[in-house]
MMTF fields as JSON, N, C-alpha, C and O atoms, coordinates in Angstrom:
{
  "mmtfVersion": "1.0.0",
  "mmtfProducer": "UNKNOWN",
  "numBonds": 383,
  "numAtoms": 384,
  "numGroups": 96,
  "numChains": 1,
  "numModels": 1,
  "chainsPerModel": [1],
  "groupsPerChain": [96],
  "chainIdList": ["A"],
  "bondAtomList": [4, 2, 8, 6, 12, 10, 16, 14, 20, 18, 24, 22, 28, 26, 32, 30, 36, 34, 40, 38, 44, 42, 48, 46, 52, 50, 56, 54, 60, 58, 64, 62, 68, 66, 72, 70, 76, 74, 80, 78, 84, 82, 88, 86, 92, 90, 96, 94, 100, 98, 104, 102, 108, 106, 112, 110, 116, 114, 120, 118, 124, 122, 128, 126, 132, 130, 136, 134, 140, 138, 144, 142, 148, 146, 152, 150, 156, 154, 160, 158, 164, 162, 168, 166, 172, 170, 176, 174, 180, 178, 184, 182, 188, 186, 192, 190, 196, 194, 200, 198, 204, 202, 208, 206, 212, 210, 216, 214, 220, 218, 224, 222, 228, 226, 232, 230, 236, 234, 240, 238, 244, 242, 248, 246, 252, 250, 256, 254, 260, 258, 264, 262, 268, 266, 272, 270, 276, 274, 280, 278, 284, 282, 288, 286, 292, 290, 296, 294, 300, 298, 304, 302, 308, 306, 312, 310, 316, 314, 320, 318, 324, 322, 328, 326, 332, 330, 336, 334, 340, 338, 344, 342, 348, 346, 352, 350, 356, 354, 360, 358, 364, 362, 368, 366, 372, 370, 376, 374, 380, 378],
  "bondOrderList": [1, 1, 1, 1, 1, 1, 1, 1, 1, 1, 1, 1, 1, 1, 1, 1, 1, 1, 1, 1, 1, 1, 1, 1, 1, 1, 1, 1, 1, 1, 1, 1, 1, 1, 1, 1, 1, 1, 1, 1, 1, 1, 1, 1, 1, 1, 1, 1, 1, 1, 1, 1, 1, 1, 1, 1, 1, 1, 1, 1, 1, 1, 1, 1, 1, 1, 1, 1, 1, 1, 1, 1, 1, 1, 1, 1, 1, 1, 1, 1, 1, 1, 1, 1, 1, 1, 1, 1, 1, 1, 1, 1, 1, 1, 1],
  "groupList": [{"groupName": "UNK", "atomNameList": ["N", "CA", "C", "O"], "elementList": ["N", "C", "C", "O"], "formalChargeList": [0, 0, 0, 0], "bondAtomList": [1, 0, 2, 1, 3, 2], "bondOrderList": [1, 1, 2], "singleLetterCode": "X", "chemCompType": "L-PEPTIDE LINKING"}],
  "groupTypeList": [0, 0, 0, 0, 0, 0, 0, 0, 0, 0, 0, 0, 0, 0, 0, 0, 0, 0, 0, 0, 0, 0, 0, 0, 0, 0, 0, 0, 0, 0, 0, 0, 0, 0, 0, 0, 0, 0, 0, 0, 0, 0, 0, 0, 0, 0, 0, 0, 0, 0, 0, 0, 0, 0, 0, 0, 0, 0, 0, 0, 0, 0, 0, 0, 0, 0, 0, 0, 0, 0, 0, 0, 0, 0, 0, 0, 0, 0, 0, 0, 0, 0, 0, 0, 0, 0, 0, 0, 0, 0, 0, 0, 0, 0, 0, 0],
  "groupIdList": [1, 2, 3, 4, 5, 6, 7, 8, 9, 10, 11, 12, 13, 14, 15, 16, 17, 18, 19, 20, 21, 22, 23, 24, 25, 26, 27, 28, 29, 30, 31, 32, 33, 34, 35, 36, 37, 38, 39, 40, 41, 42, 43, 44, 45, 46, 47, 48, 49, 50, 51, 52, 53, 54, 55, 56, 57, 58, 59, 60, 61, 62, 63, 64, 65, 66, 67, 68, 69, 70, 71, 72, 73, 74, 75, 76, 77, 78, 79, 80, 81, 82, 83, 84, 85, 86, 87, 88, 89, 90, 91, 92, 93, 94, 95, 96],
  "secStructList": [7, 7, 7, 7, 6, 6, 2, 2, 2, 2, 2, 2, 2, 2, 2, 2, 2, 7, 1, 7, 6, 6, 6, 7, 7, 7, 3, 3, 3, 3, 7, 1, 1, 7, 3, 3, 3, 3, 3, 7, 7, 7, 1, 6, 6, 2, 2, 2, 2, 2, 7, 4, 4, 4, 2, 2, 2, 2, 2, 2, 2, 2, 2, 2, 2, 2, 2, 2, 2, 6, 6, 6, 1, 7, 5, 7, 7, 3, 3, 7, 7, 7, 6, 6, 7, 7, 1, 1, 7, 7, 7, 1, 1, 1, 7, 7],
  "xCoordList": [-61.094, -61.911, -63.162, -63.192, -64.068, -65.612, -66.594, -67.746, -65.788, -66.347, -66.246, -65.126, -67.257, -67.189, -67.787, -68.309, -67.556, -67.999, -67.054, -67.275, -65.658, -64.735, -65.333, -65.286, -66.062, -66.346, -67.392, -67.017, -68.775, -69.685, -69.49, -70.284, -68.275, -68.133, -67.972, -68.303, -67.117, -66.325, -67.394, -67.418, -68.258, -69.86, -70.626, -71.288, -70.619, -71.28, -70.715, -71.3, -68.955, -68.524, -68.716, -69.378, -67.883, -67.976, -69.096, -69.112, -70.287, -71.677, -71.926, -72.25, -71.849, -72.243, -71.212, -71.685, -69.972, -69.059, -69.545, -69.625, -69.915, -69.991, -71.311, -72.335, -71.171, -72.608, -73.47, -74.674, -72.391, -72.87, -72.612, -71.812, -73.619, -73.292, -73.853, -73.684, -74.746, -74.869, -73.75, -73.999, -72.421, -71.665, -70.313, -69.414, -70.621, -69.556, -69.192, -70.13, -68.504, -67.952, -66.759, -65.67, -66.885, -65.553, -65.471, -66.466, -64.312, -63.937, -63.069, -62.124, -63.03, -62.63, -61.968, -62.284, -60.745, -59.966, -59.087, -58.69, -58.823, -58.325, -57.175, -57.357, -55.969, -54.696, -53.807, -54.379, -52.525, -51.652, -51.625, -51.537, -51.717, -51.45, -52.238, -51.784, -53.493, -54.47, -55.748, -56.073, -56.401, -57.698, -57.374, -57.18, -57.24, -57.373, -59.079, -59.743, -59.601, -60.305, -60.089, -59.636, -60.557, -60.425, -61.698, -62.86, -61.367, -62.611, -62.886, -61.873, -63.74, -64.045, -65.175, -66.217, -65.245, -66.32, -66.273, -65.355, -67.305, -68.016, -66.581, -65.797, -66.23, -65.253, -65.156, -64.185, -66.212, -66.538, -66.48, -66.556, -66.353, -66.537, -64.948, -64.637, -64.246, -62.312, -62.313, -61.954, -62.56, -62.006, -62.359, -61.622, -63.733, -63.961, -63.539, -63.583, -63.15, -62.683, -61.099, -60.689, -60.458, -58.605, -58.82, -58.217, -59.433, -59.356, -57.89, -57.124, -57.911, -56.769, -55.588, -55.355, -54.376, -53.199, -53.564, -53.195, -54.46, -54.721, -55.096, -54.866, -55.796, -56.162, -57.509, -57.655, -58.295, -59.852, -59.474, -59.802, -58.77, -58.1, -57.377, -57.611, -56.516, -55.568, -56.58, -56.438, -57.816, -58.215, -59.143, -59.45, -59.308, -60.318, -59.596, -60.109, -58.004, -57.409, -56.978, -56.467, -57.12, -57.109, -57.601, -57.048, -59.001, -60.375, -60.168, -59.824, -60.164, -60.059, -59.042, -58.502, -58.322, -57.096, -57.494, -57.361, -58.437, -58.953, -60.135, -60.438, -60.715, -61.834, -60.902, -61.014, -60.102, -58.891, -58.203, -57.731, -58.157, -57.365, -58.482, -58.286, -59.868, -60.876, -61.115, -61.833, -60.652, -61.229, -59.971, -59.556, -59.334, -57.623, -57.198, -56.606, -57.415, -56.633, -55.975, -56.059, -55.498, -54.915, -55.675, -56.475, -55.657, -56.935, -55.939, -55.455, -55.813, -55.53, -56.506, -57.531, -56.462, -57.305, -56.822, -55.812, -56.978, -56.762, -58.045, -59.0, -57.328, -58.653, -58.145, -56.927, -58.958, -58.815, -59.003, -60.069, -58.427, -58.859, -59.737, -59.693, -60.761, -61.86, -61.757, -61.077, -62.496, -62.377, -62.394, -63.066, -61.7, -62.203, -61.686, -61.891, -60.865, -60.618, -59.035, -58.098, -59.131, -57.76, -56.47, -55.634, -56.343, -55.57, -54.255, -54.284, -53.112, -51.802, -51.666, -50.558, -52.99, -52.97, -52.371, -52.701, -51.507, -50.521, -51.535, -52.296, -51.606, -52.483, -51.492, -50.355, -52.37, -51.771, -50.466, -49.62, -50.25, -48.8, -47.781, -46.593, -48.179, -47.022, -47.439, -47.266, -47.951, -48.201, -48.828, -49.522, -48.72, -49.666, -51.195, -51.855],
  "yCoordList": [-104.529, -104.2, -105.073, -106.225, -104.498, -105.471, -105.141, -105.523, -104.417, -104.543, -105.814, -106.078, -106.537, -107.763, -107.713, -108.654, -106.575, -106.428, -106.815, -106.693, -107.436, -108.384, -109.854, -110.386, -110.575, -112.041, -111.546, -111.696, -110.908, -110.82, -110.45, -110.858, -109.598, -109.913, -110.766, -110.715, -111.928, -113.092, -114.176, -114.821, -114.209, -115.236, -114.51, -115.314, -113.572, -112.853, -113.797, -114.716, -113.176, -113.936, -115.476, -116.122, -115.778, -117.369, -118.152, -119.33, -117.152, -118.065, -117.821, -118.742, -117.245, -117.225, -118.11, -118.383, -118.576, -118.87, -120.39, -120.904, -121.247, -122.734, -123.251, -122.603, -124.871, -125.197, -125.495, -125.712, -125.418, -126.152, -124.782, -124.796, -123.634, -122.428, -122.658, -121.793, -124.135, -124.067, -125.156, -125.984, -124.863, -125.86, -124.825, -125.107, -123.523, -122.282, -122.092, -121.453, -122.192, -121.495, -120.664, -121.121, -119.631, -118.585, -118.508, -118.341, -118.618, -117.877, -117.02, -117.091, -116.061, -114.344, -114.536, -115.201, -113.974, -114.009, -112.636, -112.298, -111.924, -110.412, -110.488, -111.198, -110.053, -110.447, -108.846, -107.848, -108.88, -107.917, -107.568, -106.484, -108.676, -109.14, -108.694, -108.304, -108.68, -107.794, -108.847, -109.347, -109.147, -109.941, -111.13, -110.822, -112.181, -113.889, -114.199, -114.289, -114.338, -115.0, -116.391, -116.494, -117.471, -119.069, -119.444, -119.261, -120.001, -120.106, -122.044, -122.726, -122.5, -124.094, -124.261, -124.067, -124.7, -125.154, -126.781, -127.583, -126.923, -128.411, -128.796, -127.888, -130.121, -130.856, -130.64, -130.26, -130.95, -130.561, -129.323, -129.086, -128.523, -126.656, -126.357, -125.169, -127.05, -126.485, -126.006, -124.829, -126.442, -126.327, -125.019, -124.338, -124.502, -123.63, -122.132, -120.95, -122.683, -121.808, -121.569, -120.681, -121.977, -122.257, -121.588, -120.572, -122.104, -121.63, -122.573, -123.27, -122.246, -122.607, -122.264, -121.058, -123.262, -122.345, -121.601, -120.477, -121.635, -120.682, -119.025, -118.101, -118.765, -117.508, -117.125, -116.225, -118.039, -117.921, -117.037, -115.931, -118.007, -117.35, -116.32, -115.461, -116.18, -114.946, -114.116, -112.997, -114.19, -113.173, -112.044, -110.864, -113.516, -113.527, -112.624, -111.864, -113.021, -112.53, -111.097, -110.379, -110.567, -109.383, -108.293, -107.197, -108.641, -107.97, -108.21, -107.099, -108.842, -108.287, -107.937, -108.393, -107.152, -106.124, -105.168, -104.546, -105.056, -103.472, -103.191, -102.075, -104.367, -104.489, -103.905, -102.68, -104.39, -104.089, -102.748, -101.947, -102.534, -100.977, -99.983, -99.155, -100.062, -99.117, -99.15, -98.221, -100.073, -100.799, -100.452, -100.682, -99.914, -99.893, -100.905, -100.8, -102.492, -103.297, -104.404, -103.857, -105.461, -106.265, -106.998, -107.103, -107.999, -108.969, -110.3, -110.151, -111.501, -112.767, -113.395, -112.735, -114.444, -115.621, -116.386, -116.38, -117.755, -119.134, -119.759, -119.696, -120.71, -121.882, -122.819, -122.928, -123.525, -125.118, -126.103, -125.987, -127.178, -128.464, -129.105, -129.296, -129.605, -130.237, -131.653, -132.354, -132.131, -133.604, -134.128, -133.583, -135.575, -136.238, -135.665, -136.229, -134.43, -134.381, -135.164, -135.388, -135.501, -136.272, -136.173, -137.064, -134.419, -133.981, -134.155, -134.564, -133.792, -134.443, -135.85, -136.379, -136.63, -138.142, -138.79, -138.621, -139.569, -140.484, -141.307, -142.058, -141.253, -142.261, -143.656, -143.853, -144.42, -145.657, -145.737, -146.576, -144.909, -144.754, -144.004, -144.073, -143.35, -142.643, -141.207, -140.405, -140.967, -139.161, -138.932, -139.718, -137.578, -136.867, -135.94, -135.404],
  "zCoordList": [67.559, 66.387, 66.402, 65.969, 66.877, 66.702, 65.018, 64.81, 64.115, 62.977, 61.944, 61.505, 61.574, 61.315, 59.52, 58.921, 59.074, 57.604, 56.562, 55.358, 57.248, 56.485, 56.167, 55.058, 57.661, 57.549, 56.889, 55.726, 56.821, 56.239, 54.542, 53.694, 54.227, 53.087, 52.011, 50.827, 53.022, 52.948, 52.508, 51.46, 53.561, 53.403, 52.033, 51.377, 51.696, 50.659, 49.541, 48.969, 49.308, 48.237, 47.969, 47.157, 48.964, 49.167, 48.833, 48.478, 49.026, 48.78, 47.232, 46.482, 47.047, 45.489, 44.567, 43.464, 44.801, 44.57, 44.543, 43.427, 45.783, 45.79, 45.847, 46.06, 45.574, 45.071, 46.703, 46.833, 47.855, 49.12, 50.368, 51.303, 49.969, 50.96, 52.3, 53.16, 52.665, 53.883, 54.615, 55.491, 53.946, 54.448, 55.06, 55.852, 54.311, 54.923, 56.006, 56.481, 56.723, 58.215, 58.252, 57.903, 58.599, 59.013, 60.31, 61.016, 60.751, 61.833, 62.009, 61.223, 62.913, 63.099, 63.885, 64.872, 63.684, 65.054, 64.903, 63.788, 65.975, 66.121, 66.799, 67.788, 66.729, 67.358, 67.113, 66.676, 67.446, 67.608, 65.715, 65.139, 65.265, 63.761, 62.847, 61.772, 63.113, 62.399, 62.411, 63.488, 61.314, 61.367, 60.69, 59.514, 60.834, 60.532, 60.563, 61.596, 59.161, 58.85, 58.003, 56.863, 58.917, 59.065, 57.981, 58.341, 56.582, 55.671, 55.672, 55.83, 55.56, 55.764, 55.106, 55.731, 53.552, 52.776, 52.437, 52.608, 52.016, 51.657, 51.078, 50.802, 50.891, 50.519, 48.583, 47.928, 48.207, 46.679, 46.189, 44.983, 47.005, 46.619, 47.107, 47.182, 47.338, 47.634, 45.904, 45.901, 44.549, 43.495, 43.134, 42.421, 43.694, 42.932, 44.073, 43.732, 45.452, 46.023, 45.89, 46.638, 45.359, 45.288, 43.414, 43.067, 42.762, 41.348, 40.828, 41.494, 39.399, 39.028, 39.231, 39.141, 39.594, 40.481, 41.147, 40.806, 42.45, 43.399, 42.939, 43.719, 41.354, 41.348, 42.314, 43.142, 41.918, 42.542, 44.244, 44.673, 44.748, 46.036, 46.055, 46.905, 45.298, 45.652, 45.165, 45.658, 44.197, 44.397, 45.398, 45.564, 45.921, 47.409, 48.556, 49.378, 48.295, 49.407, 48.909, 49.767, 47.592, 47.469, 47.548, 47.636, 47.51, 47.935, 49.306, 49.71, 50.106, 51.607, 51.725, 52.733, 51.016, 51.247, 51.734, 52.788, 50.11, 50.229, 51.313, 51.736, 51.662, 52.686, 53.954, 54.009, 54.885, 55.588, 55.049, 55.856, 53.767, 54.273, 54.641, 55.53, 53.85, 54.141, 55.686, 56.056, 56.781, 58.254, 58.655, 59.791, 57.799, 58.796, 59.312, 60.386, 58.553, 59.798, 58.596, 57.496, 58.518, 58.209, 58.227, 59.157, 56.834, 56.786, 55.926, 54.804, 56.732, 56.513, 55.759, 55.59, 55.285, 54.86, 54.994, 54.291, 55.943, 55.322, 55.645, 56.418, 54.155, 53.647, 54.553, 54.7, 55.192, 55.927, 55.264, 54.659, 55.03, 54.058, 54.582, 55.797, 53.814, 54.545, 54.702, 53.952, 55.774, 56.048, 55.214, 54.338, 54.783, 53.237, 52.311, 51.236, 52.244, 51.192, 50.747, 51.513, 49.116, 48.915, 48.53, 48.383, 48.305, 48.676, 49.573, 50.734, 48.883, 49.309, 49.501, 49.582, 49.594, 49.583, 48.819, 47.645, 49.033, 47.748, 46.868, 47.477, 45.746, 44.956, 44.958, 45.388, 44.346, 44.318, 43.411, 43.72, 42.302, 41.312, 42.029, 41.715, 42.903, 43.727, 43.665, 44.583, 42.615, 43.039, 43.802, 44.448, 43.937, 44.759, 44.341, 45.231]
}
């Protein structure tokens, strides 16, 4: 599948979404599995890409559903954690 109007959708949303859009990178990857798009924003823009309890995202990943059924193919998302971020990091009281 060399149609790439999933990642280009993806950069559409995503940019309007965070305060640091020249910090976006996707990568595309095509497999037996369907389409894996790899999303990687600025360290400060994870909040507004995850949303609260992960809606912001699931809704992201719902719209490239429908992006993927109109393309006939299967459309993944994962977010990558960005360098620096502090996440899962133990604070000093013990949480996380």
């Amino acid at each position: 599948m060399t149609n790439t109007n999933d990642q280009e959708f993806l950069a559409y949303l995503v940019k309007s979404l965070v305060d640091h859009p020249e910090d976006i990178r996707i990568e595309r990857k095509v497999d037996e599995m369907g389409v894996l798009l790899t999303l990687r924003v600025h360290r400060d823009d994870m909040g507004q890409i995850v949303g609260r309890q992960g809606s912001t995202a699931k809704s992201i990943r719902a719209l490239l559903r429908i992006v993927g059924m109109k393309n006939n193919a299967r459309i993944n998302l994962k977010i990558e954690e960005p360098e620096g971020s502090l996440r899962g990091i133990p604070l000093a009281d013990g949480t996380v």
